[in-house]
N, CA, C and O atoms as a CHARMM CRD file, in Angstrom:
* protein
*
  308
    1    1 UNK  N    -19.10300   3.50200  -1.30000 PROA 1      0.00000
    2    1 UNK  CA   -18.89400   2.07400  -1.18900 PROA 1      0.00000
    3    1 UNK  C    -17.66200   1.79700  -0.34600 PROA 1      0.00000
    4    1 UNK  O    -16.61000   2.43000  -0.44100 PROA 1      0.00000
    5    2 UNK  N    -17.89800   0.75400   0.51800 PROA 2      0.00000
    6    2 UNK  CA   -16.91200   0.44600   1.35200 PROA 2      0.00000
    7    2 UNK  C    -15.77900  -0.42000   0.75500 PROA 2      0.00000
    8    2 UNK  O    -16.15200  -1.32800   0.01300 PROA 2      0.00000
    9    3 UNK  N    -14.52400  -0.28500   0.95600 PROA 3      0.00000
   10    3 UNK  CA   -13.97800  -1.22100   0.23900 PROA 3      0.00000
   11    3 UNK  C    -13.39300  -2.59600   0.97600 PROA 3      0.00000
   12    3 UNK  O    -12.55200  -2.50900   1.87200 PROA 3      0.00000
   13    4 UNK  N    -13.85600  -3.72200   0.56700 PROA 4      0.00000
   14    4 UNK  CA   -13.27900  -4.82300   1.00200 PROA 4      0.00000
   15    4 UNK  C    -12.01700  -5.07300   2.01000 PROA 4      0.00000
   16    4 UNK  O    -11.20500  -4.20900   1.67800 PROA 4      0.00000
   17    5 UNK  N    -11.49800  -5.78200   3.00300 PROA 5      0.00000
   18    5 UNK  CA   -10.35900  -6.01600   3.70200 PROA 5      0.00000
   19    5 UNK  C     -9.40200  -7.14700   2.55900 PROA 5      0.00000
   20    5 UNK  O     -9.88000  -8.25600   2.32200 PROA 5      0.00000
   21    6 UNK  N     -8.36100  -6.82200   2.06500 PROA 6      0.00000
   22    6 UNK  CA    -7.36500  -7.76100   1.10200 PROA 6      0.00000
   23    6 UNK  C     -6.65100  -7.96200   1.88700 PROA 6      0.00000
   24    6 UNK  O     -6.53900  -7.03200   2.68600 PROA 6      0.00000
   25    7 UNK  N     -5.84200  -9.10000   2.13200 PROA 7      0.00000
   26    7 UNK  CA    -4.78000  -9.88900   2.53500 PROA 7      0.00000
   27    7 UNK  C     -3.56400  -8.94400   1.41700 PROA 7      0.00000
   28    7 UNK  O     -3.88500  -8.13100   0.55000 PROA 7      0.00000
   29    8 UNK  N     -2.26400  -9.34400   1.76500 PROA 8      0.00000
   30    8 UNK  CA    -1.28200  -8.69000   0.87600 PROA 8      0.00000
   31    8 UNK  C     -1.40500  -9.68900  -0.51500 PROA 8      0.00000
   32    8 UNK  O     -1.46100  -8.98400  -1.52300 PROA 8      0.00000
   33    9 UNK  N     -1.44800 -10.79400  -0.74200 PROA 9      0.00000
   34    9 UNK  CA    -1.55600 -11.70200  -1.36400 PROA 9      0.00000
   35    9 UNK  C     -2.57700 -10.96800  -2.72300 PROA 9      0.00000
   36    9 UNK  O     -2.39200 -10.59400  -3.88100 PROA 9      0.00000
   37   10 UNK  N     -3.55500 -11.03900  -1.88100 PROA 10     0.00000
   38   10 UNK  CA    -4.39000 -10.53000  -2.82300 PROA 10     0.00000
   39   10 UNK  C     -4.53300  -9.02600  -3.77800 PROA 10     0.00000
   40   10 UNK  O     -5.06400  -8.83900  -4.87300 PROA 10     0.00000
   41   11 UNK  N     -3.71100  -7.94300  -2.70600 PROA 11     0.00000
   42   11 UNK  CA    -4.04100  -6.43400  -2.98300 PROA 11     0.00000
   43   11 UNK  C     -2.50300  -6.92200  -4.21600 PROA 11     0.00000
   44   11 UNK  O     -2.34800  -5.99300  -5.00800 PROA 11     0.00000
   45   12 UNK  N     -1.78800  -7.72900  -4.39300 PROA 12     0.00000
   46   12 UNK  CA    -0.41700  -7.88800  -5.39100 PROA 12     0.00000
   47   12 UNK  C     -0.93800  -8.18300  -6.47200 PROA 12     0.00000
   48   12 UNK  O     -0.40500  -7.87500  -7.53900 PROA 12     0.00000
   49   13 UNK  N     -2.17100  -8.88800  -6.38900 PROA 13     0.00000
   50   13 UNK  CA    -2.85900  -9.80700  -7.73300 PROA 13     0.00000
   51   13 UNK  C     -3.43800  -9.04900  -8.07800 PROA 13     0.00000
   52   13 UNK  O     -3.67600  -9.02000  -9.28500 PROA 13     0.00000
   53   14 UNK  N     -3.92100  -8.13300  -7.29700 PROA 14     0.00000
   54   14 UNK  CA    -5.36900  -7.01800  -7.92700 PROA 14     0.00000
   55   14 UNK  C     -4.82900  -5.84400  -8.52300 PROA 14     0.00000
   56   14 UNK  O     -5.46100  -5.26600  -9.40800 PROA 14     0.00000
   57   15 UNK  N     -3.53400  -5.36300  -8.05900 PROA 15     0.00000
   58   15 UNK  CA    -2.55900  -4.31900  -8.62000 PROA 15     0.00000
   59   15 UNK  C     -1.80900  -4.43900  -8.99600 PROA 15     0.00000
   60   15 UNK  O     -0.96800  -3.60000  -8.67400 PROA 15     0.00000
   61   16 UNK  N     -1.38900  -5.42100  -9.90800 PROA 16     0.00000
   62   16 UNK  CA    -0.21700  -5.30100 -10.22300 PROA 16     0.00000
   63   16 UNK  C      0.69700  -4.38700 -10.91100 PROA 16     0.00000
   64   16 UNK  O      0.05600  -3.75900 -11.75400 PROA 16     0.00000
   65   17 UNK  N      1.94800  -4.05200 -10.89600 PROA 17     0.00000
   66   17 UNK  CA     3.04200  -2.84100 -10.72900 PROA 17     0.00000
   67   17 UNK  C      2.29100  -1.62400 -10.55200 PROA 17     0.00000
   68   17 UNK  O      2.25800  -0.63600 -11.28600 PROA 17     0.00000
   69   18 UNK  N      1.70500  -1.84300  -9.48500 PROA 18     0.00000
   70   18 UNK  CA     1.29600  -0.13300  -9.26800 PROA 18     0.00000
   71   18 UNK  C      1.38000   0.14400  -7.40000 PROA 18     0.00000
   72   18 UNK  O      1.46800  -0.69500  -6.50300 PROA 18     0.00000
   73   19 UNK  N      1.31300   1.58300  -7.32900 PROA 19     0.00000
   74   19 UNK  CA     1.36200   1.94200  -5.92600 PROA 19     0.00000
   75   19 UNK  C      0.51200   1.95600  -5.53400 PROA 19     0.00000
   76   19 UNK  O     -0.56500   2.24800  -6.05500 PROA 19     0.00000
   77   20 UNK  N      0.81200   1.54700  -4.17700 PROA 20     0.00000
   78   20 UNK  CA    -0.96900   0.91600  -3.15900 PROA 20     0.00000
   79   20 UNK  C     -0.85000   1.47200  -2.05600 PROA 20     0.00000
   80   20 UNK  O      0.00400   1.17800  -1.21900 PROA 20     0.00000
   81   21 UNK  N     -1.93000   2.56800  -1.91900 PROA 21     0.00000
   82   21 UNK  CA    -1.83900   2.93100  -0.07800 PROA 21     0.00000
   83   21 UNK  C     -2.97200   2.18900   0.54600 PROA 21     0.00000
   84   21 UNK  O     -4.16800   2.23400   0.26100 PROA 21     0.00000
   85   22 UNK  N     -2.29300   1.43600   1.53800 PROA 22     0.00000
   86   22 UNK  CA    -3.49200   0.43100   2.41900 PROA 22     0.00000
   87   22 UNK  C     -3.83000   1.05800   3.91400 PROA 22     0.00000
   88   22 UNK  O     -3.04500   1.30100   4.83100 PROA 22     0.00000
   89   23 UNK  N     -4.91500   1.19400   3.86400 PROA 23     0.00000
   90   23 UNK  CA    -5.93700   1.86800   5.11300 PROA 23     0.00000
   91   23 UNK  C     -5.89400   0.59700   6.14700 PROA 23     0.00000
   92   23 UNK  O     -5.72300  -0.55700   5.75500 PROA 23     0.00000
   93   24 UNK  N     -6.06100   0.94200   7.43800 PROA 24     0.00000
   94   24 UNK  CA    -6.81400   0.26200   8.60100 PROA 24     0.00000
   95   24 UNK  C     -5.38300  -1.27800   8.41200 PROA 24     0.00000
   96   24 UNK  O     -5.79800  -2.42100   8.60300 PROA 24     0.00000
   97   25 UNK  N     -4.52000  -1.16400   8.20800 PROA 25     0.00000
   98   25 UNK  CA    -3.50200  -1.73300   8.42200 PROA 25     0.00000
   99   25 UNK  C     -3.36500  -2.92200   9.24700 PROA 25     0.00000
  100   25 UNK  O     -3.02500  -2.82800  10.42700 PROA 25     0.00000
  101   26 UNK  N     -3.52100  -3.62500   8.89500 PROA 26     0.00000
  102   26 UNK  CA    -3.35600  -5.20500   9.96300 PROA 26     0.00000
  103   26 UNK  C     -1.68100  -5.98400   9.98500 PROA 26     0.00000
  104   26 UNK  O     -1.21100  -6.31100   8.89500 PROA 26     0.00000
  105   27 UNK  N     -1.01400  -6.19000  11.03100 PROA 27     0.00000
  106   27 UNK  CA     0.24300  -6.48000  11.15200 PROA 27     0.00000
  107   27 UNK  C      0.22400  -7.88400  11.48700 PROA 27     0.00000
  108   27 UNK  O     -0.70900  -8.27500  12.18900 PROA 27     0.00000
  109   28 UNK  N      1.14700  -8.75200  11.08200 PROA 28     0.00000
  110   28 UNK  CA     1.26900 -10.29800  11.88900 PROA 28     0.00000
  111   28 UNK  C      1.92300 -10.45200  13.00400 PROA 28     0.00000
  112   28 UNK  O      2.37800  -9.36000  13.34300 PROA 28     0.00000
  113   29 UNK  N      2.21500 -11.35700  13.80700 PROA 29     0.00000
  114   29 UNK  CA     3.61800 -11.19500  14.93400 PROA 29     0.00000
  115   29 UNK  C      4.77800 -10.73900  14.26600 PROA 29     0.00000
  116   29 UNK  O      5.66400 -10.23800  14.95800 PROA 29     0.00000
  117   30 UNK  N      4.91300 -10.81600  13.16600 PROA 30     0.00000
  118   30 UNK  CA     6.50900 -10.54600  13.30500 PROA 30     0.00000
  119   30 UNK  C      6.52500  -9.16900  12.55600 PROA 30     0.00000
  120   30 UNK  O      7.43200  -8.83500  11.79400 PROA 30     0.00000
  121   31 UNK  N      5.43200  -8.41000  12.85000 PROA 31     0.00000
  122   31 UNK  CA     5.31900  -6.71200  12.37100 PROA 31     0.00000
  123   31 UNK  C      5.18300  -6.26200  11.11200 PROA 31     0.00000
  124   31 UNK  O      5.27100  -5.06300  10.85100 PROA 31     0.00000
  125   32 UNK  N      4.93900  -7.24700  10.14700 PROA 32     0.00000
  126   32 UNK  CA     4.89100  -7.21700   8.59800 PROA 32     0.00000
  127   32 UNK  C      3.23500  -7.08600   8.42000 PROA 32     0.00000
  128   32 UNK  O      2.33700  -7.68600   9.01200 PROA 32     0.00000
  129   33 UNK  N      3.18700  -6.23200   7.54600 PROA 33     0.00000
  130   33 UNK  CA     1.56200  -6.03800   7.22500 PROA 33     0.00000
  131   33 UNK  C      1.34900  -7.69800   6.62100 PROA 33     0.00000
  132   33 UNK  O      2.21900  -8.36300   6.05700 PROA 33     0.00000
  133   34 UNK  N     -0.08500  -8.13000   6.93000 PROA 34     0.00000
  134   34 UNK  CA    -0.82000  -8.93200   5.86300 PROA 34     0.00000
  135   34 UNK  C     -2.25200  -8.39100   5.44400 PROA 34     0.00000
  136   34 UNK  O     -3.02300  -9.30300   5.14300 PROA 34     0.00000
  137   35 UNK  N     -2.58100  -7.59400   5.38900 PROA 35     0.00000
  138   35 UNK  CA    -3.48100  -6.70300   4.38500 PROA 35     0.00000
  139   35 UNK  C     -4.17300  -5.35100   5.34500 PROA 35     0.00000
  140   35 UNK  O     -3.64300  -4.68500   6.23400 PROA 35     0.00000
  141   36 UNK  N     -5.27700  -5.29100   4.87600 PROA 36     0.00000
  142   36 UNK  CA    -5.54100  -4.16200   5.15300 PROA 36     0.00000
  143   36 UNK  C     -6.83800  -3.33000   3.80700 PROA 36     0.00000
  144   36 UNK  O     -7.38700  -4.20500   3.13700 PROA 36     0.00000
  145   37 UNK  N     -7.18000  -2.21100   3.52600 PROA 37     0.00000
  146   37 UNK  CA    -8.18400  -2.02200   2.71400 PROA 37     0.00000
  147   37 UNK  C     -7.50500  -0.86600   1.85700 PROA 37     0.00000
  148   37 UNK  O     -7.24200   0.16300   2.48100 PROA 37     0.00000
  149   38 UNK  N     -7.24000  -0.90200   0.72000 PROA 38     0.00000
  150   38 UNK  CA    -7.23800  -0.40700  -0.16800 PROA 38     0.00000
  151   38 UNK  C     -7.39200   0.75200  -0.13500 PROA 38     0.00000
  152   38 UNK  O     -8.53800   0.90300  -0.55800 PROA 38     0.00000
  153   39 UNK  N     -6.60800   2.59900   0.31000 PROA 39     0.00000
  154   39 UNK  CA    -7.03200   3.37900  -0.21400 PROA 39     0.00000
  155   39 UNK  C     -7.11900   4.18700  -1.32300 PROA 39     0.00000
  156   39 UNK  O     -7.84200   5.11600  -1.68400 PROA 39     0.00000
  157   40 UNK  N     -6.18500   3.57700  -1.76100 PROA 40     0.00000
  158   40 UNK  CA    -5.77900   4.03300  -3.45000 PROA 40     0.00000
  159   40 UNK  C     -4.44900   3.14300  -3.86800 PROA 40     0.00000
  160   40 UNK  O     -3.60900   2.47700  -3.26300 PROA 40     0.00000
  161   41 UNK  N     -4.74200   3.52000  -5.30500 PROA 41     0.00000
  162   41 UNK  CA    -3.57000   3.06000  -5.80900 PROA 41     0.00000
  163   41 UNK  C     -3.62100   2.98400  -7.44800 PROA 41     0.00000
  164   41 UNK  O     -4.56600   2.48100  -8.05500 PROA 41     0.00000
  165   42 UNK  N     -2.56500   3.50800  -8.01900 PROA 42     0.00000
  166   42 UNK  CA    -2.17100   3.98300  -9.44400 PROA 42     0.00000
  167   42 UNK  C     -0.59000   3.44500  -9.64000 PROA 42     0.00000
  168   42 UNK  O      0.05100   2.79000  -8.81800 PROA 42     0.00000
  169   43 UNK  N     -0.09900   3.95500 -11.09400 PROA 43     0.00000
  170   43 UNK  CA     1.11600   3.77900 -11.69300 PROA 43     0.00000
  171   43 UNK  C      1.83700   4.77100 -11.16600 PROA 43     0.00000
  172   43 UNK  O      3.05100   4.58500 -11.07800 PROA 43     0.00000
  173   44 UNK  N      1.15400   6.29700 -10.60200 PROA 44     0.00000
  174   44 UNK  CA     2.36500   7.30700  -9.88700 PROA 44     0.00000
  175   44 UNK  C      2.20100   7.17100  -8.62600 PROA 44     0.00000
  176   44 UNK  O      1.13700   7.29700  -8.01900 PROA 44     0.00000
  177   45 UNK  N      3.51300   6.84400  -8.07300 PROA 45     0.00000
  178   45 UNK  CA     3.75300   7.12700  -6.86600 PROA 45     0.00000
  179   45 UNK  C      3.39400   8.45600  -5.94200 PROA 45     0.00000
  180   45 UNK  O      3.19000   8.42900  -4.72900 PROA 45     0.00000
  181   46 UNK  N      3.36600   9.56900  -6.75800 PROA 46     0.00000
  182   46 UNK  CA     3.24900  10.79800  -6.27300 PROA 46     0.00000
  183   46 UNK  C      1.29600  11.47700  -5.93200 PROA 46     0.00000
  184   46 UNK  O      0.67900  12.21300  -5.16100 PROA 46     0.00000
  185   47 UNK  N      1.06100  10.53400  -7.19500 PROA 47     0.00000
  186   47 UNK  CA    -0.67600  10.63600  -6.38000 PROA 47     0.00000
  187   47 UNK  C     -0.74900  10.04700  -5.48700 PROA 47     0.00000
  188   47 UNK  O     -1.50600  10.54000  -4.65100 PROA 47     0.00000
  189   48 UNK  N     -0.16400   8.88500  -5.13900 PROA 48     0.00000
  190   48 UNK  CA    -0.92600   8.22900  -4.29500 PROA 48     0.00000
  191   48 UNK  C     -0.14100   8.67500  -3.22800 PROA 48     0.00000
  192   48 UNK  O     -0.69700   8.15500  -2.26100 PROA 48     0.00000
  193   49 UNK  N      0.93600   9.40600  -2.75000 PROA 49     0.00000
  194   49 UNK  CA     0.97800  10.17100  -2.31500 PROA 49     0.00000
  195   49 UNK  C      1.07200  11.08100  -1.09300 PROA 49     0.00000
  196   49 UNK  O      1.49500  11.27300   0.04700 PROA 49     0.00000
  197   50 UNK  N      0.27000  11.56500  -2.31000 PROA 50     0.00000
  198   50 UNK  CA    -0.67400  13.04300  -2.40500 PROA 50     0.00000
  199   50 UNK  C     -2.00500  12.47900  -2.02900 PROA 50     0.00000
  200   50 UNK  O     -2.80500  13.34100  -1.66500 PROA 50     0.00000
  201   51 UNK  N     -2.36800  11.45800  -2.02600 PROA 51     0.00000
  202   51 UNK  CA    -3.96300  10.74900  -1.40400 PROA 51     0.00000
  203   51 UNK  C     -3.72800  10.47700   0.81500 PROA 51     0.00000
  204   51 UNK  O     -4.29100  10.78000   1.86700 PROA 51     0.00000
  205   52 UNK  N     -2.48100   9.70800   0.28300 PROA 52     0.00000
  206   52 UNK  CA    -2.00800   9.37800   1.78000 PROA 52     0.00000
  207   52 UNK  C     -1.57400  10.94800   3.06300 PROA 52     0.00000
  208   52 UNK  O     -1.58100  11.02100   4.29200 PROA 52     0.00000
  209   53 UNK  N     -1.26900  11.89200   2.03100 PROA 53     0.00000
  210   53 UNK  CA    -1.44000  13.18400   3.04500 PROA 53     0.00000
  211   53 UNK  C     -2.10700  13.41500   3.38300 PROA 53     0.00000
  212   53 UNK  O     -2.11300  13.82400   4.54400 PROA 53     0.00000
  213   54 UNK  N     -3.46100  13.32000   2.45900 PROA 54     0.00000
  214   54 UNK  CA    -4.43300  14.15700   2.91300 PROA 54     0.00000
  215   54 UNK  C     -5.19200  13.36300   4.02300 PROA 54     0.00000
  216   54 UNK  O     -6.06700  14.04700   4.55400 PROA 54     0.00000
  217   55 UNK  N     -5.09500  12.29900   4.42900 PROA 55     0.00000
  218   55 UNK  CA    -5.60100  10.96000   5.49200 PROA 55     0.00000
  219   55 UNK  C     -5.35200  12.12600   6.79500 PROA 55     0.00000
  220   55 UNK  O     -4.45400  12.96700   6.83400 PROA 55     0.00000
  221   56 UNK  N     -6.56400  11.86400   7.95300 PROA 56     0.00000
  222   56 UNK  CA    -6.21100  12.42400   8.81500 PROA 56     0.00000
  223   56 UNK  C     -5.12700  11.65500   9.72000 PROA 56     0.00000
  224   56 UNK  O     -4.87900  10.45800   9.57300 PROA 56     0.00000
  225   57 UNK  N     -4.68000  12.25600  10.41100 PROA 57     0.00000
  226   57 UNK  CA    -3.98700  11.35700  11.41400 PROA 57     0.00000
  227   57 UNK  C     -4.13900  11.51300  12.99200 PROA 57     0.00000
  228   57 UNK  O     -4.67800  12.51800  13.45500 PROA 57     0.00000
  229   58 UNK  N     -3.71300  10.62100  13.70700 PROA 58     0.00000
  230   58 UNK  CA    -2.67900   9.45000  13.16700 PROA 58     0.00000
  231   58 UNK  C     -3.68900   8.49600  12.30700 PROA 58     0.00000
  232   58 UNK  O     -4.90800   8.62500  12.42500 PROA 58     0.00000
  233   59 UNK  N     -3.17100   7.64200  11.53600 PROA 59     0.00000
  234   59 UNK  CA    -3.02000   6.90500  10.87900 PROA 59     0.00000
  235   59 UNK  C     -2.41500   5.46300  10.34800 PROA 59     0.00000
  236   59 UNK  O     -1.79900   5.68200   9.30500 PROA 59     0.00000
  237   60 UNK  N     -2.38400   4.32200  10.63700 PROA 60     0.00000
  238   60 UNK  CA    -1.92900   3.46100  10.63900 PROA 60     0.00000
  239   60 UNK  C     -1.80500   2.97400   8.69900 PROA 60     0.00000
  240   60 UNK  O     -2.68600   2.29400   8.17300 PROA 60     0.00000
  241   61 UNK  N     -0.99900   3.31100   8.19000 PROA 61     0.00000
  242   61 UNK  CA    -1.54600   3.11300   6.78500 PROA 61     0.00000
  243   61 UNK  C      0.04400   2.30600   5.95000 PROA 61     0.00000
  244   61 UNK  O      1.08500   2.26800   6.60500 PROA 61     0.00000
  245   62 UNK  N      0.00300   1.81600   4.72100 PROA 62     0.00000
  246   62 UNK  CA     1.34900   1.46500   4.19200 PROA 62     0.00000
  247   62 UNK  C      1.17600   1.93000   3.05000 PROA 62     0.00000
  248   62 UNK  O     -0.03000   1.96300   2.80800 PROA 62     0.00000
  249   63 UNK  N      1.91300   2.38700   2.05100 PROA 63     0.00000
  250   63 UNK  CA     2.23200   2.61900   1.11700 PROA 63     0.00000
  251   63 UNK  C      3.66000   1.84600   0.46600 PROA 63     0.00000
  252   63 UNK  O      4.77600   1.88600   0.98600 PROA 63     0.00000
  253   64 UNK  N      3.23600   1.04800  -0.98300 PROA 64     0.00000
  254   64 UNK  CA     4.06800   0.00700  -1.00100 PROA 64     0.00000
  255   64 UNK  C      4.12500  -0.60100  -3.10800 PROA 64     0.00000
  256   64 UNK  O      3.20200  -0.92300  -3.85500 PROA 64     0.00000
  257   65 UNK  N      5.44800  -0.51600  -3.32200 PROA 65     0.00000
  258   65 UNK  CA     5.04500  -0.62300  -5.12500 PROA 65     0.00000
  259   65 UNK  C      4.52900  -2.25100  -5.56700 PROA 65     0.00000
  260   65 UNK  O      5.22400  -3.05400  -4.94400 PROA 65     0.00000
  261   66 UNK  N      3.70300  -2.81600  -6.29200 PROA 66     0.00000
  262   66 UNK  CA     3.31600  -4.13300  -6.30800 PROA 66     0.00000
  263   66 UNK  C      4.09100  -4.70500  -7.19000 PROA 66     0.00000
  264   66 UNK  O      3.58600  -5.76400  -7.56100 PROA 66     0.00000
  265   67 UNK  N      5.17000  -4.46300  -7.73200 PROA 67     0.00000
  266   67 UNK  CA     5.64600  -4.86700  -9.09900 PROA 67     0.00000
  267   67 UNK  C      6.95200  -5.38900  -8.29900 PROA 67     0.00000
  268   67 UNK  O      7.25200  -5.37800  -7.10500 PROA 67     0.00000
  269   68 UNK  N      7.62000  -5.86600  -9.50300 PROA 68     0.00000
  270   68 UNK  CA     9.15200  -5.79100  -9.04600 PROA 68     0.00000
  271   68 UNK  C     10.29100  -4.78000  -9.18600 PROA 68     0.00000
  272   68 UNK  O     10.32800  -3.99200 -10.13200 PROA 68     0.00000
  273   69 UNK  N     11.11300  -4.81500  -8.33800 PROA 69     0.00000
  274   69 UNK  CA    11.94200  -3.54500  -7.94700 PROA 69     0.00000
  275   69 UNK  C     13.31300  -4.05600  -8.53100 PROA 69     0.00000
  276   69 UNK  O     14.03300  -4.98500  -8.16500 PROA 69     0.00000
  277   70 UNK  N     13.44700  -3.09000  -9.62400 PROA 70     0.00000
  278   70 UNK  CA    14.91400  -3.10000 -10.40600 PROA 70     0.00000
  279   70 UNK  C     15.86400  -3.06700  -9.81200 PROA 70     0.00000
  280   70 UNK  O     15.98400  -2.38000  -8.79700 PROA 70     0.00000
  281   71 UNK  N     16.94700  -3.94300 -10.38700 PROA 71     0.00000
  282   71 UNK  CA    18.29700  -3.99900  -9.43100 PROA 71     0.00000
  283   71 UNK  C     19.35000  -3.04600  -9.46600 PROA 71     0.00000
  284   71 UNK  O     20.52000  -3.22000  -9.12600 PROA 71     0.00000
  285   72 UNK  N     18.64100  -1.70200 -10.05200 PROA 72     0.00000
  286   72 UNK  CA    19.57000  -0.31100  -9.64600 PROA 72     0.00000
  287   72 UNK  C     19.11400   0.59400  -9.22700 PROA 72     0.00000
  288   72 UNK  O     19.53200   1.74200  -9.38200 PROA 72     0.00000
  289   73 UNK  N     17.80100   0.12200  -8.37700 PROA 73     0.00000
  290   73 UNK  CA    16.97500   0.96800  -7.47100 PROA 73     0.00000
  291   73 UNK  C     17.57100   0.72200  -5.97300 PROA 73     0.00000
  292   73 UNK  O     17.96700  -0.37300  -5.57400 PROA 73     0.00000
  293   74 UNK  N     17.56800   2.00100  -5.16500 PROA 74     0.00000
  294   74 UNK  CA    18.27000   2.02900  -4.19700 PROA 74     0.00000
  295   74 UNK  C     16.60600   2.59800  -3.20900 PROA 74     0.00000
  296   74 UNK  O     15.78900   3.42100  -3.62200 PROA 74     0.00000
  297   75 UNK  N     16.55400   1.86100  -1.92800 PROA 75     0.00000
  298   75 UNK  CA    15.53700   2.19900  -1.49300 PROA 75     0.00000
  299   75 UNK  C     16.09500   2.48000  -0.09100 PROA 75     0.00000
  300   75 UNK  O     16.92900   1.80400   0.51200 PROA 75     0.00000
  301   76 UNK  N     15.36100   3.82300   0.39500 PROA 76     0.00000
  302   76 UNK  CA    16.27200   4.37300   1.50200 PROA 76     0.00000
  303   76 UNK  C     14.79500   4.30700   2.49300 PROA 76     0.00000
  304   76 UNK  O     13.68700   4.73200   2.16600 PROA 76     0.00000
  305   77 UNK  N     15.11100   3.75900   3.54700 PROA 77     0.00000
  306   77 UNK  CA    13.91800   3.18400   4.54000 PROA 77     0.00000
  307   77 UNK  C     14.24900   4.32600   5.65500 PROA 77     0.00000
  308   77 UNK  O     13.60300   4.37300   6.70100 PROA 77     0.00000
């Protein structure tokens, strides 16, 4: 089964606090994803991963947490 194209809007509502790797990646002008298709996504970061390696590449893909991010989390870009 193919999976649907979600807007970001939507893949936040459908997952909430969990990690989302998004396939086939769609960007706006100002370079920020607005959706894209769903290739996985769970409560560990480390499956999903471990899903996003195995993607051939290249690859246009995001991986991204849906929840909110605690204010003694340090995120290194």
């Amino acid at each position: 089964m193919v999976e649907p194209y979600l807007t970001m809007a939507e893949i936040e509502a459908k997952y909430p606090n969990e990690w989302v790797l998004v396939d086939k990646l769609k960007k706006g002008r100002d370079g920020f994803a607005v959706g894209g298709i769903v290739a996985a996504h769970g409560a560990e970061r480390g499956a999903v991963y471990q899903i996003a390696e195995s993607l051939p590449v290249p690859r246009d893909v995001a991986i991204f947490y849906t929840g909110p991010i605690p204010e003694d989390v340090l995120f290194v870009l």
